[in-house]
BAFILUM-300739 format. One record per residue (C-alpha): residue in one letter; x negated, y, z negated. Coordinates in Angstrom, 1 decimal. Example, Ala and Ser with C-alpha at 12.3 -4.5 7.8 and 13.67 -1.06 7.14 Angstrom:
! BAFILUM-300739
NODE   aa     east    north       up
NODE    A    -12.3     -4.5     -7.8
NODE    S    -13.7     -1.1     -7.1
//
This chain:
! BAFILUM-300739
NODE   aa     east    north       up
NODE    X    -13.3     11.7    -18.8
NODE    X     -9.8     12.7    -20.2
NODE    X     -7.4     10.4    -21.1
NODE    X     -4.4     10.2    -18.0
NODE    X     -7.2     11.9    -15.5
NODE    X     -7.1     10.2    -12.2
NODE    X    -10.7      9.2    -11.9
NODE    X    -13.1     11.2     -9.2
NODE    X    -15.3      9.5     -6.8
NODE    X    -18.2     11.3     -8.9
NODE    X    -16.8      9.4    -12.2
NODE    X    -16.4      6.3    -10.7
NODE    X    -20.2      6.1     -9.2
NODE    X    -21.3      7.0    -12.0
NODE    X    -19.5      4.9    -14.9
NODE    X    -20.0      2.1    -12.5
NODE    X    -23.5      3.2    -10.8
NODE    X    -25.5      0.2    -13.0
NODE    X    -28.6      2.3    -13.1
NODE    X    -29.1      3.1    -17.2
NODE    X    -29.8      6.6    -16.3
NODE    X    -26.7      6.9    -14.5
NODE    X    -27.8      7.8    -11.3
NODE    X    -25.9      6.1     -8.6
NODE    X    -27.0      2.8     -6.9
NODE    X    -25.9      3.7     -3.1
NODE    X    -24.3      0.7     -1.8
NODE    X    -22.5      0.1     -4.8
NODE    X    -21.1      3.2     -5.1
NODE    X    -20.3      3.4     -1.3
NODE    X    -18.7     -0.2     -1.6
NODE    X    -16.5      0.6     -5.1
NODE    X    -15.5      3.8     -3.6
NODE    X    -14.3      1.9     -0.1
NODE    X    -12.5     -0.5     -3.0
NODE    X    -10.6      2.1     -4.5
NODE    X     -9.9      4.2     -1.1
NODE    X     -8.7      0.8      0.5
NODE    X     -6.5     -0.2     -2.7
NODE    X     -4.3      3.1     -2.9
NODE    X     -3.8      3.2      0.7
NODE    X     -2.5     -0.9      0.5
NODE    X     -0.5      0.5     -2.7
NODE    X      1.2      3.7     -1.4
NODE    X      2.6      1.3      1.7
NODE    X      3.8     -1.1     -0.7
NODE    X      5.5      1.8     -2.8
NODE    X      6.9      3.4      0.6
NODE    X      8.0     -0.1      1.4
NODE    X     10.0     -0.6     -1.8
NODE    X     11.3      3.2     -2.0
NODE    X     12.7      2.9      1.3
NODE    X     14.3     -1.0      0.0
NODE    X     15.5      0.9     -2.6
NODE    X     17.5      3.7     -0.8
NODE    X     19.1      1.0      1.6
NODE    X     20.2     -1.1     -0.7
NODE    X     22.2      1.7     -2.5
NODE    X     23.5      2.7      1.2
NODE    X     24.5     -0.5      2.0
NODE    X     26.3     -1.2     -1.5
NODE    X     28.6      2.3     -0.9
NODE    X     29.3      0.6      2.9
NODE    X     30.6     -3.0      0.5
NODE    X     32.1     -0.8     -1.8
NODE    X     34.3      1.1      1.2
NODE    X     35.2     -2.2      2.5
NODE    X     39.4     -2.1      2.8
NODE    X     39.3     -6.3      3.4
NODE    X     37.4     -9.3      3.1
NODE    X     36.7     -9.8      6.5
NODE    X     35.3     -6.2      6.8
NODE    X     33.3     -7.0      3.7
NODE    X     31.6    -10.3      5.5
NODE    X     31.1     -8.4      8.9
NODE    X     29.7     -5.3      6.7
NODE    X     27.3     -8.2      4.3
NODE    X     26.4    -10.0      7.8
NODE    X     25.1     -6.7      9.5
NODE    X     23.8     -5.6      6.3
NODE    X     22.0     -9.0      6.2
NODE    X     20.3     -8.6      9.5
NODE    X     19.3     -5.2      9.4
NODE    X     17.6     -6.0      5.9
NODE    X     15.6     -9.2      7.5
NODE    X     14.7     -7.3     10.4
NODE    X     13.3     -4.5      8.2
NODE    X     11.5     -7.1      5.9
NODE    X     10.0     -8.5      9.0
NODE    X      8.5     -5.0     10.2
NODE    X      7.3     -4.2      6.4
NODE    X      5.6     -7.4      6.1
NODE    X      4.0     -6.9      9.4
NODE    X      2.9     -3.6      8.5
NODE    X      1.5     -4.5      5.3
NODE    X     -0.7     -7.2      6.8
NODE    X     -2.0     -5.3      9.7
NODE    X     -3.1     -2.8      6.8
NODE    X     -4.6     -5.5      4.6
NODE    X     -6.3     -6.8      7.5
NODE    X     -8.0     -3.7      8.7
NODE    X     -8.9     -3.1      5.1
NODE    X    -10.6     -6.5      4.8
NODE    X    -12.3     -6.0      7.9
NODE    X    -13.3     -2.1      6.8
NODE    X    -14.6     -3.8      3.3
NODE    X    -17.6     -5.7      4.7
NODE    X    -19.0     -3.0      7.3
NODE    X    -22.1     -1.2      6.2
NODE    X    -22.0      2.6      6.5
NODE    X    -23.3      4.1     10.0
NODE    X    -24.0      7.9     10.2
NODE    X    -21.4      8.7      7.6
NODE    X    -18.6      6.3      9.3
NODE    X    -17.8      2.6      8.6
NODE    X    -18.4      0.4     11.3
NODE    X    -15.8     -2.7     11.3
NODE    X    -18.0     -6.2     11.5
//
């Protein structure tokens, strides 16, 4: 496999079959490929999460930065305060609901193709 390639599912049951011959042992692969599926879909919501962090944060430092007195500036923080929480609160959730149904996805056995949640 190249160097920088993005490992297939092929590769990975394969390199990680633990047959010396290479061929594939089938609940291992099935469960290493579940692995991987489960960790990039856990790790694209985390990178959403802190992409969208990232674009409020600059938003909400042009708001400060158009602030014409300090009171406007500590109403503008306090909103900015409470929106963030509130958005923390939902992300969090998110996150957890997704690590949950992973965990629960990670210990059913295959059923006609599908997983089954225990």
């Amino acid at each position: 496999m190249a160097e920088g390639k993005k490992p297939s599912k092929v590769d990975i049951s394969l390199s990680h079959s633990g047959d010396a011959n290479g061929i594939p042992i089938p609940f291992l692969g099935d469960a290493y490929e579940r692995w991987i599926e489960n960790l990039f879909k856990i790790s694209e919501e985390i990178s959403h999460f802190a992409q969208s962090r990232i674009q409020r944060d600059i938003a909400s430092w042009r708001k400060l930065a158009m602030c014409r007195d300090p009171s406007e500036f500590i109403n503008c923080e306090r909103t900015m305060a409470e929106e963030a929480m509130s958005q923390f609160a939902e992300d969090v959730f998110k996150i957890s609901q997704l690590i949950a149904t992973v965990a629960g996805n990670a210990y059913s056995s295959p059923k006609n193709g599908k997983h089954v949640a225990s």
